[in-house]
C-alpha positions as CSV (number, residue, x, y, z in Angstrom):
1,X,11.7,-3.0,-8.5
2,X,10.4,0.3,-8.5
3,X,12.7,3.4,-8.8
4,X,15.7,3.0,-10.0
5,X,18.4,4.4,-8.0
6,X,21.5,3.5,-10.3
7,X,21.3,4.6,-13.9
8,X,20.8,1.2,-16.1
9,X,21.7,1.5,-19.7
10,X,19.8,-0.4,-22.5
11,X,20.3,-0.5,-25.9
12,X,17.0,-0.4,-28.2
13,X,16.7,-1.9,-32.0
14,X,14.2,-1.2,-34.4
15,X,11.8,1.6,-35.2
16,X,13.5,3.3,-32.0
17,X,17.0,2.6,-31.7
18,X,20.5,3.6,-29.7
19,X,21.2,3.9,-25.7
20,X,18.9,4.7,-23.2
21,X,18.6,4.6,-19.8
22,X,16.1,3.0,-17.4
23,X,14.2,5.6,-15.4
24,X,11.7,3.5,-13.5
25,X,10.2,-0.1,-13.1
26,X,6.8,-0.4,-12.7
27,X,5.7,-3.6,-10.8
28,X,3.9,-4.9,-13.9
29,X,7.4,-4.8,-15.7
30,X,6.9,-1.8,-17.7
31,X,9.8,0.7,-17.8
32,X,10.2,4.0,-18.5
33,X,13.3,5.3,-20.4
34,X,15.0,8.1,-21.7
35,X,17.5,8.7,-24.2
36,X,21.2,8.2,-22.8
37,X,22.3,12.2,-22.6
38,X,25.9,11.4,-22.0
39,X,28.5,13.4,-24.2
40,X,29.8,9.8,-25.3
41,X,26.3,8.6,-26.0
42,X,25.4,12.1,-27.9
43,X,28.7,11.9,-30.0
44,X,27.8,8.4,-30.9
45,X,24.0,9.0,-32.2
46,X,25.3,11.7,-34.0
47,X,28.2,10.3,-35.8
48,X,30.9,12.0,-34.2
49,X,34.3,11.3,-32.5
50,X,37.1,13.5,-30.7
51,X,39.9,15.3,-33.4
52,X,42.7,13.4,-33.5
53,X,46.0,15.7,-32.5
54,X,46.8,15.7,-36.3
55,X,43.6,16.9,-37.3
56,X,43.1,19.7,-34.5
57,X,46.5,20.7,-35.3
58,X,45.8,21.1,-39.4
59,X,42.7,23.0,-38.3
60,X,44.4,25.2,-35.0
61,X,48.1,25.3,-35.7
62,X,50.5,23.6,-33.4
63,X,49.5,23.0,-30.0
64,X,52.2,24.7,-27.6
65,X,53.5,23.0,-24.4
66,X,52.4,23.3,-21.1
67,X,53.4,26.9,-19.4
68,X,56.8,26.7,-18.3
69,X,57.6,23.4,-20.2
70,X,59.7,24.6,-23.2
């Protein structure tokens, strides 16, 4: 297989765990992968998700419409 052109995700268990993605094949089957560095995969290893509106707006105040929307 060789390099990988397409970015292919795997997901590891055990003493290593989470996403990853394949970087290359070797011909004896070995790969080489690196953590998945996406803001989706980040937010997930760490435990985090995106405010809901109610929250942002009990941290920021109300969000205001769109310029001339009224």
């Amino acid at each position: 297989m060789g390099c990988v052109t397409e970015a292919r995700r795997v997901q590891l268990t055990g003493d290593l765990a989470g996403d990853f993605i394949i970087e290359h094949v070797f011909p004896d089957g070995r790969m080489l992968v690196r953590p998945n560095d996406s803001a989706a995969a980040m937010n997930a290893r760490n435990g985090l998700a995106p405010a809901t509106l109610d929250e942002f707006e009990a941290e920021h105040g109300p969000v205001a419409p769109p310029d001339g929307e009224g």
